[in-house]
VEXNUBA-345974 format. One record per residue (C-alpha): residue in one letter; x, y, z. Coordinates in Angstrom, 3 decimals. Layout:
BEGIN
aa->a&u->X&v->Y&w->Z .
...
END
This chain:
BEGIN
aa->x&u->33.827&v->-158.824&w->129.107 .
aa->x&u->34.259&v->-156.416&w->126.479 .
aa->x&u->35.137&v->-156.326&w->122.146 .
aa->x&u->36.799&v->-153.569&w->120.639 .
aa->x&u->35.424&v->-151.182&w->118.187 .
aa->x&u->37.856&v->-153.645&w->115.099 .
aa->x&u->35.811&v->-156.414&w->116.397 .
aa->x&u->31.982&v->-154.853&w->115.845 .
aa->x&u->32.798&v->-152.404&w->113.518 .
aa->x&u->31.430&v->-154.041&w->110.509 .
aa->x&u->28.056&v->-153.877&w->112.254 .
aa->x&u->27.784&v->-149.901&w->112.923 .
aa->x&u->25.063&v->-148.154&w->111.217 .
aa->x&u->26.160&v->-144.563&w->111.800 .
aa->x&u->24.038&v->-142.957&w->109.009 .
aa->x&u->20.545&v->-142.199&w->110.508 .
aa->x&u->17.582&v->-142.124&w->108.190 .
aa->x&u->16.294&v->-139.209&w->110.906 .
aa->x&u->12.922&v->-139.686&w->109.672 .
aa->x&u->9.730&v->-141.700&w->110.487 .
aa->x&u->8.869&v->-144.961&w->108.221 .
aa->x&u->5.896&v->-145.403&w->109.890 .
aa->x&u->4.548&v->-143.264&w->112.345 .
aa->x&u->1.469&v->-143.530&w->114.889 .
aa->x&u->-1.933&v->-142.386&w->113.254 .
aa->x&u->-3.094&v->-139.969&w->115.951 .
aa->x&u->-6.928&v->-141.323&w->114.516 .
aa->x&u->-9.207&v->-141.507&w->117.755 .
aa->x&u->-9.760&v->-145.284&w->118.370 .
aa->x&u->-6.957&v->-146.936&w->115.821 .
aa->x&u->-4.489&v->-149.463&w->116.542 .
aa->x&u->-1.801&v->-147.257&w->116.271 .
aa->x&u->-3.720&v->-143.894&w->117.449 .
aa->x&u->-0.711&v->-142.797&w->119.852 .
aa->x&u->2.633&v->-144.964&w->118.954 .
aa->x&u->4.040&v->-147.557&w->116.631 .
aa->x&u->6.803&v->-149.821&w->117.896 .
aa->x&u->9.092&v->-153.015&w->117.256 .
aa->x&u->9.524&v->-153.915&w->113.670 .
aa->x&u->10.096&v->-157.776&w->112.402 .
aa->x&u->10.987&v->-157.352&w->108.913 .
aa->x&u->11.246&v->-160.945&w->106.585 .
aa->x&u->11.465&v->-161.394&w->102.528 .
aa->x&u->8.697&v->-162.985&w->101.474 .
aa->x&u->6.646&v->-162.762&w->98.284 .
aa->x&u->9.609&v->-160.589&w->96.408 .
aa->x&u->8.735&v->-157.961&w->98.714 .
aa->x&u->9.827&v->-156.719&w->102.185 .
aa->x&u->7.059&v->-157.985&w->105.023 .
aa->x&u->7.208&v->-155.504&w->108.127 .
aa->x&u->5.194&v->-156.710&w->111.198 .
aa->x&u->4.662&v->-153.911&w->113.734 .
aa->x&u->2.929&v->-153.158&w->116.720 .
aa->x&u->0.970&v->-150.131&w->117.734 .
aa->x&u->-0.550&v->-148.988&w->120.930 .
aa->x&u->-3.847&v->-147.179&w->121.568 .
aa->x&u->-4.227&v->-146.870&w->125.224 .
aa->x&u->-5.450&v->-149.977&w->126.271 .
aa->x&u->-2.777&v->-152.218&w->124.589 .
aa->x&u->-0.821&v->-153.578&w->121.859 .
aa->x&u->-1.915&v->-154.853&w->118.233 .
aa->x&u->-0.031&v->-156.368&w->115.495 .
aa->x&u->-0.074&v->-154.698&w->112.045 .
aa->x&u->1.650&v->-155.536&w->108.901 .
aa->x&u->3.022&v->-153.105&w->105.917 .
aa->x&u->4.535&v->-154.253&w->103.166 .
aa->x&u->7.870&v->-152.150&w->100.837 .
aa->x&u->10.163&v->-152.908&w->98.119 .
aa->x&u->12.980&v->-150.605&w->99.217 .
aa->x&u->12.583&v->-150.838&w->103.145 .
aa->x&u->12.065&v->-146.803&w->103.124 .
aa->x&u->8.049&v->-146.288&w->101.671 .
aa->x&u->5.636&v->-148.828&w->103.641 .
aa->x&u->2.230&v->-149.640&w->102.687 .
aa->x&u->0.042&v->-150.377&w->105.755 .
aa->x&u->-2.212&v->-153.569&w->105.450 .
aa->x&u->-3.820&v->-153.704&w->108.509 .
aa->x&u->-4.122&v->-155.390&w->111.964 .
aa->x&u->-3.007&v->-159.238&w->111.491 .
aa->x&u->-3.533&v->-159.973&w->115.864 .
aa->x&u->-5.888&v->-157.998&w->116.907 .
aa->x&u->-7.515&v->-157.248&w->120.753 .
aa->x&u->-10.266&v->-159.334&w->122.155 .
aa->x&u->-9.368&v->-162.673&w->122.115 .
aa->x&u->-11.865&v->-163.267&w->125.326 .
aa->x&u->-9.003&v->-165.572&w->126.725 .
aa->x&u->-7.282&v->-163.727&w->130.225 .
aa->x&u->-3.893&v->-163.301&w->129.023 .
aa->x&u->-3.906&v->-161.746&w->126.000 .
aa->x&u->-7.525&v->-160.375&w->125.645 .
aa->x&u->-6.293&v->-156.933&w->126.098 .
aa->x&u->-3.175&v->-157.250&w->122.538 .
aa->x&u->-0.831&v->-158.982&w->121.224 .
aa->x&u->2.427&v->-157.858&w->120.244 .
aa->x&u->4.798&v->-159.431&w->117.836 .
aa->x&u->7.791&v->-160.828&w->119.404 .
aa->x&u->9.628&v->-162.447&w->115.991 .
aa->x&u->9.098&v->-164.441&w->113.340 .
aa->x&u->10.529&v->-168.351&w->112.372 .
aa->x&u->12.719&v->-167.018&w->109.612 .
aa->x&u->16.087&v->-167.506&w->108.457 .
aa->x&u->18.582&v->-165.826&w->110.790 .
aa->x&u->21.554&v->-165.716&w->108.879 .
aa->x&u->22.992&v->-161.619&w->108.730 .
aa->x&u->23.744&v->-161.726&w->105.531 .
aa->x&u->21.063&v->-164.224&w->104.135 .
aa->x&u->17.915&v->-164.017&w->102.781 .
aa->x&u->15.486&v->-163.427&w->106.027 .
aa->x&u->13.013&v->-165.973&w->104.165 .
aa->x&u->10.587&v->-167.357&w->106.643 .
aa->x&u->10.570&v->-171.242&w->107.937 .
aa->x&u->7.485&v->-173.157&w->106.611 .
aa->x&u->6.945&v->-176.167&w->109.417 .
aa->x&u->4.145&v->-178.268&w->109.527 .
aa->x&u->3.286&v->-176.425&w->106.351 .
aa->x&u->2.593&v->-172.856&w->108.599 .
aa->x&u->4.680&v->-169.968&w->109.207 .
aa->x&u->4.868&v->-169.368&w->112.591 .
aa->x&u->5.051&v->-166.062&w->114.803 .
aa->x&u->5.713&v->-165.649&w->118.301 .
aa->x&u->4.266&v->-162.689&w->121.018 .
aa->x&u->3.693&v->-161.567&w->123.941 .
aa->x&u->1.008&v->-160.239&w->125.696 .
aa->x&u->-0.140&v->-158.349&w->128.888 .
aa->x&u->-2.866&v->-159.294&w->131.015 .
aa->x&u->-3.853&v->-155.815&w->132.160 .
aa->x&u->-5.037&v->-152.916&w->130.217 .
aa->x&u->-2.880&v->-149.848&w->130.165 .
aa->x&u->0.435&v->-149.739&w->128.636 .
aa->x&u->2.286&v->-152.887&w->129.378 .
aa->x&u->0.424&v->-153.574&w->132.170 .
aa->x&u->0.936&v->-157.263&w->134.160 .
aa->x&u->3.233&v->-159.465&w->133.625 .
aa->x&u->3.805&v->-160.599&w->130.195 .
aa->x&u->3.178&v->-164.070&w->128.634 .
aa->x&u->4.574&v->-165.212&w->125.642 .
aa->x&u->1.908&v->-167.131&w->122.679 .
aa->x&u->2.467&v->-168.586&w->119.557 .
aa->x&u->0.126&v->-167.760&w->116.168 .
aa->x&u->0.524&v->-169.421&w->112.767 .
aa->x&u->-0.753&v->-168.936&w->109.240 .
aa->x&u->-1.168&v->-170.644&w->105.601 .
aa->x&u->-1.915&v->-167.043&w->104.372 .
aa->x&u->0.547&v->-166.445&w->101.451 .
aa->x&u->-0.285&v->-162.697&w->102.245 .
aa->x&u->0.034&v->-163.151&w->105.759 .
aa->x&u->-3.097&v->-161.481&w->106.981 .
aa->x&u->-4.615&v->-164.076&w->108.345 .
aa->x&u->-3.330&v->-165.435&w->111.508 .
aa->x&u->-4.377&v->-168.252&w->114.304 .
aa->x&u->-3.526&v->-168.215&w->117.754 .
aa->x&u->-2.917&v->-171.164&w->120.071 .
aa->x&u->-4.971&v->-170.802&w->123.277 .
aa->x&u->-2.568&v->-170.559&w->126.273 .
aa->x&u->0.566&v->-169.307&w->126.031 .
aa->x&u->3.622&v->-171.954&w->125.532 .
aa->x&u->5.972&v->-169.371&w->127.913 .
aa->x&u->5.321&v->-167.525&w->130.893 .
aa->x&u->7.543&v->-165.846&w->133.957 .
aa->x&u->10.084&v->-167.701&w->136.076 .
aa->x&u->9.710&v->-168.528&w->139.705 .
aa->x&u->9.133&v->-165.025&w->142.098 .
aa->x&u->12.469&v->-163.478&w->143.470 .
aa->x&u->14.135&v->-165.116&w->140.514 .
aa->x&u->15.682&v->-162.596&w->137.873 .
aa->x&u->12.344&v->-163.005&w->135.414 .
aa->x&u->10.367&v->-163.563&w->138.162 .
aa->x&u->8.090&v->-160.669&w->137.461 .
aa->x&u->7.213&v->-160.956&w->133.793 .
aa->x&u->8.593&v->-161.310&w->130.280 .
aa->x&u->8.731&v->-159.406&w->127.394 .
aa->x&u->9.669&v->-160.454&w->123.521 .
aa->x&u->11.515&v->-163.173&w->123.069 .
aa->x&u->13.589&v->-164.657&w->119.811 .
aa->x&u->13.175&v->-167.695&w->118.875 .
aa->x&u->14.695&v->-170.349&w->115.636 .
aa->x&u->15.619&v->-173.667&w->114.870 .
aa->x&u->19.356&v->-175.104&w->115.149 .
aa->x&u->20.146&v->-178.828&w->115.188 .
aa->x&u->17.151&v->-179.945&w->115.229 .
aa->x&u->15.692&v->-177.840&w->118.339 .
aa->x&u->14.797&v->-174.631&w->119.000 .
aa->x&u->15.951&v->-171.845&w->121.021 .
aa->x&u->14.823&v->-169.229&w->122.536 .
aa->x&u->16.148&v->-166.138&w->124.096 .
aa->x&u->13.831&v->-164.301&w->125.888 .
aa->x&u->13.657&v->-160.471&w->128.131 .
aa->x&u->12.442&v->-160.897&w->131.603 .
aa->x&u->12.306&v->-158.598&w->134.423 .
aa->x&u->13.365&v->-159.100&w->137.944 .
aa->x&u->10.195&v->-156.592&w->139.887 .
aa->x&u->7.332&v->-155.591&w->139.056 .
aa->x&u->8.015&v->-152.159&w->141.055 .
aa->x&u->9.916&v->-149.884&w->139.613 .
aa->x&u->13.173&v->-149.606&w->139.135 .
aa->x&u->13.494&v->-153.037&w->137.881 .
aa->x&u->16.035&v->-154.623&w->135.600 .
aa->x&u->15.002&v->-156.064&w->132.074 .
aa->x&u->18.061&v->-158.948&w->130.948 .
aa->x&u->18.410&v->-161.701&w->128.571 .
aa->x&u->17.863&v->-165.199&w->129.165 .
aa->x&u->18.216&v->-168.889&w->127.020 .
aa->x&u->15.795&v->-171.357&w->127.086 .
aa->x&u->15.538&v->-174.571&w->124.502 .
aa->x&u->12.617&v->-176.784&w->123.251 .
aa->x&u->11.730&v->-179.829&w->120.904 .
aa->x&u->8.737&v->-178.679&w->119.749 .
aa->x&u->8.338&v->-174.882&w->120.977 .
aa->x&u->5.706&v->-175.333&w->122.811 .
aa->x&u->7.791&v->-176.961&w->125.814 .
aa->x&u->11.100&v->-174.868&w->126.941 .
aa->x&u->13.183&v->-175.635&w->129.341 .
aa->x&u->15.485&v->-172.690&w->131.287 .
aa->x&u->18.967&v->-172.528&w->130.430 .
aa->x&u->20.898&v->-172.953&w->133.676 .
aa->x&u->23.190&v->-170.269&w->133.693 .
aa->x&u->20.640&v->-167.378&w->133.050 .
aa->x&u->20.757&v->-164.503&w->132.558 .
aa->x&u->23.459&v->-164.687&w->129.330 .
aa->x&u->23.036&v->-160.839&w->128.721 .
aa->x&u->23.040&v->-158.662&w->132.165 .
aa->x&u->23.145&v->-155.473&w->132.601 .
aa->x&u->26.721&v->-153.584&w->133.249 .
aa->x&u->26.612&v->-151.374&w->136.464 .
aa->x&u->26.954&v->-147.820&w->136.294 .
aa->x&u->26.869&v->-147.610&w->132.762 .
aa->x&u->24.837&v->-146.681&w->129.832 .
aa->x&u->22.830&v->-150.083&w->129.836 .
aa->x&u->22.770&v->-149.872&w->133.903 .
aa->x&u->19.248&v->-151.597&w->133.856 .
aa->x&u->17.892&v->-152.515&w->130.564 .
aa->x&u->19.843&v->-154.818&w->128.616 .
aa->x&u->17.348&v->-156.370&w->126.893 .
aa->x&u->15.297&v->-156.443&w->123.126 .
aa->x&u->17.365&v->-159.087&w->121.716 .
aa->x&u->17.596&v->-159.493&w->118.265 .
aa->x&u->20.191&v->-162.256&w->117.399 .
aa->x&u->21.740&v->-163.509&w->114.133 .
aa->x&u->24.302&v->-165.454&w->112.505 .
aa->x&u->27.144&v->-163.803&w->111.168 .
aa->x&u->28.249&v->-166.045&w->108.239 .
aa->x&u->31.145&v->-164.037&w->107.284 .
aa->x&u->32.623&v->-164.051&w->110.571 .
aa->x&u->31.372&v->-167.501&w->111.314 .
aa->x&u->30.012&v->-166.168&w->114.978 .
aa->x&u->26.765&v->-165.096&w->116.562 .
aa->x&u->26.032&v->-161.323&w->116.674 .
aa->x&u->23.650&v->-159.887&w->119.368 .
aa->x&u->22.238&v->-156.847&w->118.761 .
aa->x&u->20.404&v->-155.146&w->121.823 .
aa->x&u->19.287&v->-151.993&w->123.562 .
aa->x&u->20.231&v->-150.876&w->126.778 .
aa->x&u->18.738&v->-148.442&w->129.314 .
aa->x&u->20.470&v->-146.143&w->132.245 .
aa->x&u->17.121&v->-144.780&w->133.644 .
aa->x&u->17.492&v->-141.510&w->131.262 .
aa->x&u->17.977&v->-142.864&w->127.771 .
aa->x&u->17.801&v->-145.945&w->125.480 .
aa->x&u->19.983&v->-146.544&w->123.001 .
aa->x&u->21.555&v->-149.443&w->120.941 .
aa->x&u->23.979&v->-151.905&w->121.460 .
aa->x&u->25.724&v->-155.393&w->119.861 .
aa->x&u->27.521&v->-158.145&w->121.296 .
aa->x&u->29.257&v->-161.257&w->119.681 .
aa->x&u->29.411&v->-164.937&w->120.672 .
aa->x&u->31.290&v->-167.960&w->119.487 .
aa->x&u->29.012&v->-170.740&w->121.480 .
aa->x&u->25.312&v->-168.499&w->121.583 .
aa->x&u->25.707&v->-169.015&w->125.477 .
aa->x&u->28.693&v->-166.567&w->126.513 .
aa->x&u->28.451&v->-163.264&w->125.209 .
aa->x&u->31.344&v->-160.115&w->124.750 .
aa->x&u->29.253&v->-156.366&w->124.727 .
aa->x&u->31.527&v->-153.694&w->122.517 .
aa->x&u->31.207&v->-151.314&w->125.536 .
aa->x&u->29.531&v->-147.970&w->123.710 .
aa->x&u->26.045&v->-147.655&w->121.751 .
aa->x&u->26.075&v->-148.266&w->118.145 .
aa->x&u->22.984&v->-146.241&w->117.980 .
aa->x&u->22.748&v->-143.289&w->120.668 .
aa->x&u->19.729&v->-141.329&w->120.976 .
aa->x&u->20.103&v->-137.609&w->119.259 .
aa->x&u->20.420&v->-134.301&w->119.874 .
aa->x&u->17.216&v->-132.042&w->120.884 .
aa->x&u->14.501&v->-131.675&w->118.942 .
aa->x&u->15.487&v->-135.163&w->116.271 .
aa->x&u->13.778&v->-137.845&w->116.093 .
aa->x&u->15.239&v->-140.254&w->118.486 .
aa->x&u->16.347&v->-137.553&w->121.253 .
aa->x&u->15.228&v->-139.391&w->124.032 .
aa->x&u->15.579&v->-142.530&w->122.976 .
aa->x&u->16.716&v->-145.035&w->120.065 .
aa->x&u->15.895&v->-148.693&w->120.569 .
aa->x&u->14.229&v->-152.080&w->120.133 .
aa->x&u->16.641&v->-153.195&w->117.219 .
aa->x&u->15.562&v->-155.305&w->113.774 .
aa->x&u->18.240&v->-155.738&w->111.392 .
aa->x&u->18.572&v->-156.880&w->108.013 .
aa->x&u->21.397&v->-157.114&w->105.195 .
aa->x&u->20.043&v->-155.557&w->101.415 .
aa->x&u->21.940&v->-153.603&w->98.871 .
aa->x&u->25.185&v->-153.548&w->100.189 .
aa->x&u->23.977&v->-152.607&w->103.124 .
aa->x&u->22.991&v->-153.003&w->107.022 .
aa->x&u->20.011&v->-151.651&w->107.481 .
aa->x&u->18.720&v->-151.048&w->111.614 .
aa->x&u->15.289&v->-150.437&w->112.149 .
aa->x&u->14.695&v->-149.212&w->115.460 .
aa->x&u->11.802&v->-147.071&w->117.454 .
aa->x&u->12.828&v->-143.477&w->118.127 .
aa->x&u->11.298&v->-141.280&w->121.221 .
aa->x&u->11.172&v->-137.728&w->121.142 .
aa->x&u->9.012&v->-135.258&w->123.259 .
aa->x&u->6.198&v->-133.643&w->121.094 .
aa->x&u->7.259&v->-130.760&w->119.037 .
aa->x&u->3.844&v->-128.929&w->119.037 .
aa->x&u->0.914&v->-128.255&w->121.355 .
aa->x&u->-1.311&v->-130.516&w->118.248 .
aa->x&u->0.685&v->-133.788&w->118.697 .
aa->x&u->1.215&v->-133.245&w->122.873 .
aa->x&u->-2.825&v->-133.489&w->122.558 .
aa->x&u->-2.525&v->-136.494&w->119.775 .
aa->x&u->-0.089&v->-138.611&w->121.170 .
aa->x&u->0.866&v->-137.490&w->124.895 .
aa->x&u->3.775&v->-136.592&w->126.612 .
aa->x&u->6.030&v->-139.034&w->123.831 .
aa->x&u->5.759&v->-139.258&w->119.939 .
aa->x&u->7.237&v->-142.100&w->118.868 .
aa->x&u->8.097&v->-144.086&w->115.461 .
aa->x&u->10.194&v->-146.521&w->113.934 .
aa->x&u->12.813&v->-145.163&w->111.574 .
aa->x&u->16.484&v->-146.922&w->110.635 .
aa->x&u->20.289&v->-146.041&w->109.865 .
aa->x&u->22.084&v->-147.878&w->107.725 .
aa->x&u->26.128&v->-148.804&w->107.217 .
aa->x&u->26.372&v->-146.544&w->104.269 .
aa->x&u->24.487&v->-143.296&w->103.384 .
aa->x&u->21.260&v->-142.671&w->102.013 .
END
């Protein structure tokens, strides 16, 4: 089923930034040497905390940068680096979310349990970009400046049964507390050859570190012949305090481009897509003209802001040899102009 544009409207960003906020180094041998990707932004220390991942060729790393107006980042470094000499995630880890407060228009603080903050990711076994199927760890930290992070030995997630819909490997998954549990929803795919189709799934735990499937999986498909045709996946989900439902904001993928999308729920389980892209990709030559995804959304200043990675092909023959046949960054738009 489908909303109408009165029923999401209030969560449109139409005014795009249409520059990078951080942007791959291009440095031979960084982290981040040939993209950046999938921001988790929290409040913490009276600052904003970013948590980012980059990609050097052999696989992802977690960095984290640090603002005070959500535009002008200051990089602090890797916080999960490569290496970990265990199989599954020896290769990177990438940042799936943070335990934080997941009210839209609240205060993003993180969740202290056990007296840790606590971060989820996922990881690839292979080296390569996104190579394998993907398992999904846990890391925590008593770091007041975050640097400093642990990570549990095995991971506490991994794919579904083969032929089944994540039967070929996961991606990031979302995870907070609600009554006393935990839940989790969580991207798999359904092959590993391509074309494949990435969708969203529920699954619940105790103590997350033991989930259990939610029955009636996938809760976010992909639409047929449309512009989310075979991804419909990245979830980034919230509660909308205002409208006293749960707001799903996602990206979606027809094979050509990625772009963004929301849909709302009243129970978390059964959810209603507004049928367009909040967030298409752009016209030749932006910053986001191939594609605009991977959502992360917060409420400051009167504002939505939605931080998302843009794609565009390389402008000049210096970044096709920097960065390959894709440059991309993470920028945002916003509800009201800049």
């Amino acid at each position: 089923m489908s909303v109408s544009e009165k029923d999401v409207r209030s969560y449109f960003t139409p005014y795009k930034y249409g520059k990078p906020i951080l942007e791959p180094s291009g440095e031979e041998g960084a982290f981040d040497q040939l993209m950046v990707d999938n921001m988790r932004i929290c409040r913490h220390n009276g600052k904003f905390y970013c948590f980012y991942i980059g990609f050097n060729g052999k696989g992802y790393q977690t960095a984290l940068a640090v603002s005070e107006d959500l535009l002008h980042w200051e990089k602090k470094g890797v916080v999960l680096p490569a290496g970990s000499g265990r199989a599954w995630d020896t290769n990177g880890r990438a940042i799936s979310c943070l335990l934080c407060d997941i009210d839209l228009y609240g205060n993003r603080e993180l969740i202290k349990i056990d007296g840790k903050y606590w971060m989820f990711y996922h990881a690839y076994p292979g080296e390569g970009y996104e190579t394998g199927a993907a398992a999904n760890g846990i890391a925590w930290s008593t770091d007041e400046e975050l640097l400093e992070w642990h990570c549990e030995e095995e991971p506490v997630f991994s794919k579904g049964e083969s032929g089944c819909w994540d039967g070929a490997g996961l991606y990031s998954t979302w995870v907070f507390p609600r009554d006393g549990k935990y839940v989790m929803y969580y991207n798999g795919k359904d092959s590993a050859s391509w074309p494949w189709h990435e969708q969203v799934g529920m699954a619940f735990s105790d103590d997350f570190y033991n989930w259990k499937r939610y029955k009636d999986n996938p809760v976010l498909g992909v639409t047929p012949d449309h512009w989310d045709s075979h991804f419909s996946c990245g979830q980034h989900v919230l509660y909308d305090s205002r409208e006293k439902r749960w707001v799903m904001f996602y990206c979606g993928f027809d094979c050509k481009h990625a772009q963004e999308g929301v849909a709302i729920s009243s129970d978390m389980l059964s959810w209603e897509k507004y049928e367009r892209p909040i967030i298409e990709y752009g016209k030749s030559g932006e910053i986001d003209s191939i594609h605009a995804h991977k959502p992360c959304v917060i409420y400051h200043d009167g504002a939505l802001w939605h931080f998302y990675c843009a794609v565009r092909a390389p402008l000049t023959d210096e970044e096709k040899e920097k960065f390959g046949k894709e440059y991309r960054c993470l920028t945002v738009a916003r509800s009201k102009p800049f």
